[in-house]
N, C-alpha and C positions, 0 to 999 in steps of 0.2 A: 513164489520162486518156481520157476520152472523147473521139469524132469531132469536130472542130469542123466545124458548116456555117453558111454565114451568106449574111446576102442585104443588097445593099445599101438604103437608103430614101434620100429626099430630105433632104440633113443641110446646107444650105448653109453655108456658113462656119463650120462644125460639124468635131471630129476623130470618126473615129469608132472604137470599141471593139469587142472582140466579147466576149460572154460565151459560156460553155459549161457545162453543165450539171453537177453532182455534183463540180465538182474546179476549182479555182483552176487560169488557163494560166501553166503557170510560163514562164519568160524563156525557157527555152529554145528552147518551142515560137513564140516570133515572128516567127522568120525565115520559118517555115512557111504565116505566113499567106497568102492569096489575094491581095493588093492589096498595092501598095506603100505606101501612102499609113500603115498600122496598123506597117508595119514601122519606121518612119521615127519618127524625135521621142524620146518620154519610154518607151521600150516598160516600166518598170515599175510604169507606174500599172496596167497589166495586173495585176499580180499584186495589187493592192490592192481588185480589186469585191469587192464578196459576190457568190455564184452564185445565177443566176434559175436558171427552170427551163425556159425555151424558150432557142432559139438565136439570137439577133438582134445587131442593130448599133444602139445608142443614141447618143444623143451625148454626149460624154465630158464636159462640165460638167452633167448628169442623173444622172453616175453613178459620178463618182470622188469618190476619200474622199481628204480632204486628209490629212496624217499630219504631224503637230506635235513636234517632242522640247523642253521646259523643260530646264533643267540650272541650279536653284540653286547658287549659286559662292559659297565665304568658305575664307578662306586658299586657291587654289587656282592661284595665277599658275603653278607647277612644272609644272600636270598639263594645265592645262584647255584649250591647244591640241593636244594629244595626241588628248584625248578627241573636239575637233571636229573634229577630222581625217579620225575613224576612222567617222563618221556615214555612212551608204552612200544613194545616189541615190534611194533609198526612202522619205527622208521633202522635205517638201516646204520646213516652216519650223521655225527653229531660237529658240528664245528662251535668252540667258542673262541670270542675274538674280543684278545683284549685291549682295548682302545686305549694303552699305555696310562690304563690305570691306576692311582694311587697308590690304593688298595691290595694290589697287586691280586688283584683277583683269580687272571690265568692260573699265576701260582698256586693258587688255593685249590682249583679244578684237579691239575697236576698231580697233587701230593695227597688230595683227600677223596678223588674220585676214580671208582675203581672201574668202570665202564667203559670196554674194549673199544664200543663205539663212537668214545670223544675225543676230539683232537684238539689242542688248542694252539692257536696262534695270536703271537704279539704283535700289536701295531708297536713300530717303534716314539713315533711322535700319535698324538690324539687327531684324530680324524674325523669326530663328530660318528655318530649313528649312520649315517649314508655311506660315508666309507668307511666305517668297518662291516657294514652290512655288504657293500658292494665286494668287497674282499672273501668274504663269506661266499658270496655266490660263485667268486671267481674258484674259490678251492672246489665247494662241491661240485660245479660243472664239471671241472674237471678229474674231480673223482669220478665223476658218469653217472650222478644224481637227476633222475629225470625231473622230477620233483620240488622245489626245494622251499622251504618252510621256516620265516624266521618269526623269532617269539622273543620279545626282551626279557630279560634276564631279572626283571625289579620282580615278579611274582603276581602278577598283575593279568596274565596273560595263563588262561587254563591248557597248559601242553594234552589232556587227554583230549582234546578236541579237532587234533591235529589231522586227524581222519576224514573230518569235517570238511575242513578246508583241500584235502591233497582229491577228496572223491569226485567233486566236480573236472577238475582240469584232465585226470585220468580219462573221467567217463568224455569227451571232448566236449564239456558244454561250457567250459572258459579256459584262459589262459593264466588268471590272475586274479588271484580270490584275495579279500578282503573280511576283516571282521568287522561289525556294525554291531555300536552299545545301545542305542536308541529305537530299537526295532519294539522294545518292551521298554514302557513308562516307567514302569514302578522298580525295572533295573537299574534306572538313572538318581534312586533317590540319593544312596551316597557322596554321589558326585557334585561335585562344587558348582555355588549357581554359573558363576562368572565363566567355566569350564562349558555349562551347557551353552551357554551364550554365544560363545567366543569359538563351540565347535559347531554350533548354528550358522552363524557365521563364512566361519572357512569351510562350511558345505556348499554355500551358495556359490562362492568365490568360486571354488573347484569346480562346479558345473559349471561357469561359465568357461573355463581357463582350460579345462582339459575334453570337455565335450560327454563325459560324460554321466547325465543327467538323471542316470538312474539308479547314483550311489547315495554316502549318508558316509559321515563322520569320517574323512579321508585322512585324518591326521590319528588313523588308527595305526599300529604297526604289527597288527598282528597278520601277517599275510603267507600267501603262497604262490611261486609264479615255475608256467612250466620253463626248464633249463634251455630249452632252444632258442629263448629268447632272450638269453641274458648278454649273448655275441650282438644282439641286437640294436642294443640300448647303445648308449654315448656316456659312458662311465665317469669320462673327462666335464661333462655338461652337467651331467645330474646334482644337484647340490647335496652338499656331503652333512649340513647338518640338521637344523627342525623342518626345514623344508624338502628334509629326503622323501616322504610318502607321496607329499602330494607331487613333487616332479616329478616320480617315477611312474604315477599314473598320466600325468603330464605327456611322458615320452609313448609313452603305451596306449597315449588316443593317438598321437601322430603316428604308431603303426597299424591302427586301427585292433588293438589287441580287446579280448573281450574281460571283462571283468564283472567280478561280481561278488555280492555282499553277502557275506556269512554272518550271522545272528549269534549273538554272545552275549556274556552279561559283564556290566562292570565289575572288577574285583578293586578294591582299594585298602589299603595296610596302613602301616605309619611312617610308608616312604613318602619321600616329597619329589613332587614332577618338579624337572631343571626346567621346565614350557614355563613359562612367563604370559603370560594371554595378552597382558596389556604392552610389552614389551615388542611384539612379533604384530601385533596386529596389522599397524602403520606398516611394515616392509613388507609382509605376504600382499597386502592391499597391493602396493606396486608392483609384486611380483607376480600374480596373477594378473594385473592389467597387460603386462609385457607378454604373457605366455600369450592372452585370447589374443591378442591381435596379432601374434606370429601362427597363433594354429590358423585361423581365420586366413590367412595369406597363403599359408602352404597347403591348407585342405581344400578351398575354396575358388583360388585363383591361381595356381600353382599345379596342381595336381590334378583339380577338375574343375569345371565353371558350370555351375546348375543355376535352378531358378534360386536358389538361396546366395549362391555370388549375384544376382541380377538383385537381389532385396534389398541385402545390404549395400552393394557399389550405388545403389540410387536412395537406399533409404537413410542412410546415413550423414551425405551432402546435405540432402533436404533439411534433415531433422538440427544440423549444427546452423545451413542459413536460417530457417527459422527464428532458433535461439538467439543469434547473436543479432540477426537483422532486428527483430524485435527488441532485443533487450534495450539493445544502443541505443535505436529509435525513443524507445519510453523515457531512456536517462535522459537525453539530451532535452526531447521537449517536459521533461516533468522541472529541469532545470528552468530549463526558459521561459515557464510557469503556460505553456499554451497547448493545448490540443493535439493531443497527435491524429492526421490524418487516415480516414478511414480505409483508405488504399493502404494504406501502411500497415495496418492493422488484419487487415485480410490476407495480403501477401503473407505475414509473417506467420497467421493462423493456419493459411492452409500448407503450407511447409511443414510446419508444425507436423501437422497432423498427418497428412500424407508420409511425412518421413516417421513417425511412430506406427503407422500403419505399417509399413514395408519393411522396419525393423522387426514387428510382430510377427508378421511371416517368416522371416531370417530364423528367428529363434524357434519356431513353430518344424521347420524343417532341421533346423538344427536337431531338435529334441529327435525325429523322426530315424535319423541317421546315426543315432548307437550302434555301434559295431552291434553284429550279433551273430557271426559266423568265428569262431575260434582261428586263429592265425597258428598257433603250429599246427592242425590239422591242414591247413594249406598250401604252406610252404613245405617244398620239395627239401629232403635230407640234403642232397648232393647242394643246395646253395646253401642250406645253412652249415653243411660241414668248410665250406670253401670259404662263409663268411667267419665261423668256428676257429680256422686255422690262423687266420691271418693274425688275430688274439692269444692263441694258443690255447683256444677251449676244446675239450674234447665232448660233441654235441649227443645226447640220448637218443638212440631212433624214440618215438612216440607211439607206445600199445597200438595208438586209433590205427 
């Protein structure tokens, strides 16, 4: 950790912060500081600036990041004061949201939880996990959560880790972080085969469908995405229920938002997941085919035309006449019990091949073209407050 030096300025009625260069001050270092006055109060908003690169004292409402956790709730009255419990002095506001639960869960928050920083709100009809998460985002945004953090409510999900996830997007090196169970083998023994299977699976699917190729386990929900983004999305599109994670990375390749995988461990109790594996398979399958070929149209010939629209627009033709020129050909003379000609056979080969050749590059450049520049560090305040209003969000400036 670098030196801290600091100097004081004219901050009347101001707290004031320090930054330092190259490296977040962790808690430990606050006792250390020069004044008493930075010692005193909330010392963990410390650890939440992003790092400037000179050494100074701002004032703390210019340059804290609020930090939001959502926690969608349905069956969850067993776990879900556990879960608020375990919430560490690090975030600021807590939303639970109850998706017109049986249970009557909210209730339970309400009358048993004495934490100034939980609010809860009622879905009046069930909305699946995607809206009432999307709901969640909408209140914190507009509480002025730069931040914001959702963790489900079953217990399943380790809230101290929550630091985890908010520290990247802070420091600007994503927009949207994600937890990953499978980063550690021997994390995964708990978990159900058919589970690792079937999230095998929907990793593949997701690369293909959302572009991007350098995640794992997307039907995770344990995430964090920063608030400027959340005027962004299409609230109305996103699917509201088991397909909420992965649309919403979905929407976030087609802003080209960065995201990234946070490493975690499976936790599993004696709740039972409403996920069905063999249930979802068959419709995420279609549902993911419909997404790649609208990202593919609007990343690729829409928006821009590189050599990878030139791979696919020619490798794609090739590779289906091929298949079908061939196939036919083989039904008809394997019927007719005679020979299929050797011209026929060539044609249909090198199509073949040529069109998986040029598909191969397609995906080749695909994979190359992972976002990898952060989108709210990019995007100008003054449009995302213009795009902000028109929704009635009120948008966080961004530390960076």
């Amino acid at each position: 950790m670098g030196r801290i030096r600091a100097r004081r300025q004219g901050l009347p009625n101001a707290k004031a912060l320090i930054i330092c260069s190259e490296s977040l001050i962790h808690p430990q270092c606050v006792n250390k500081l020069p004044f008493p006055s930075a010692r005193s109060g909330r010392a963990t908003l410390l650890t939440r600036l992003q790092i400037g690169t000179e050494h100074r004292l701002i004032p703390d409402r210019q340059r804290i990041s609020l930090i939001a956790v959502v926690i969608p709730t349905y069956r969850a009255r067993s776990s879900i004061l556990s879960v608020l419990a375990q919430i560490g002095p690090e975030v600021d506001k807590i939303f639970v949201i109850d998706d017109c639960c049986p249970e009557k869960t909210g209730s339970l928050v309400e009358e048993k939880c004495t934490d100034p920083r939980v609010t809860v709100i009622n879905n009046p009809t069930n909305q699946g996990v995607g809206g009432a998460t999307l709901r969640g985002y909408q209140a914190a945004a507009q509480h002025g959560a730069t931040v914001i953090v959702k963790i489900d409510a079953d217990g399943q999900m380790d809230p101290t880790l929550i630091s985890d996830f908010v520290k990247p997007i802070l420091s600007g090196r994503a927009d949207y972080t994600k937890g990953n169970r499978f980063f550690n083998a021997a994390s995964l023994a708990p978990m159900p085969p058919i589970r690792i299977f079937g999230n095998a699976i929907l990793s593949l699917m997701t690369k293909f469908s959302t572009g991007y190729w350098n995640i794992f386990d997307p039907s995770n929900g344990y995430t964090a995405i920063h608030s400027s983004l959340i005027p962004l999305l299409p609230a109305n599109r996103i699917a509201k229920r088991f397909f909420f994670e992965t649309d919403i990375l979905y929407y976030l390749g087609l802003l080209r938002a960065v995201v990234l995988d946070i490493p975690i461990m499976a936790h599993y109790g004696d709740e039972e997941s409403n996920l069905k594996i063999k249930s979802i398979l068959i419709p995420f399958l279609g549902a993911h085919f419909a997404r790649f070929w609208r990202r593919v149209a609007l990343q690729y010939f829409l928006r821009d035309f590189s050599f990878a629209s030139l791979c696919i627009a020619v490798g794609m033709p090739l590779f289906l006449f091929g298949l079908l020129y061939g196939g036919s050909n083989w039904i008809v003379h394997a019927i007719a019990g005679t020979e299929t000609p050797t011209g026929t056979i060539m044609l249909a080969t090198a199509s073949l091949l040529l069109g998986i050749q040029f598909l191969l590059s397609f995906f080749s450049a695909d994979i190359a073209t992972v976002p990898r520049h952060p989108l709210h560090t990019l995007l100008s305040h003054h449009i995302l407050g213009a795009v902000a209003s028109c929704v009635g969000i009120r948008v966080a400036r961004s530390p960076v």
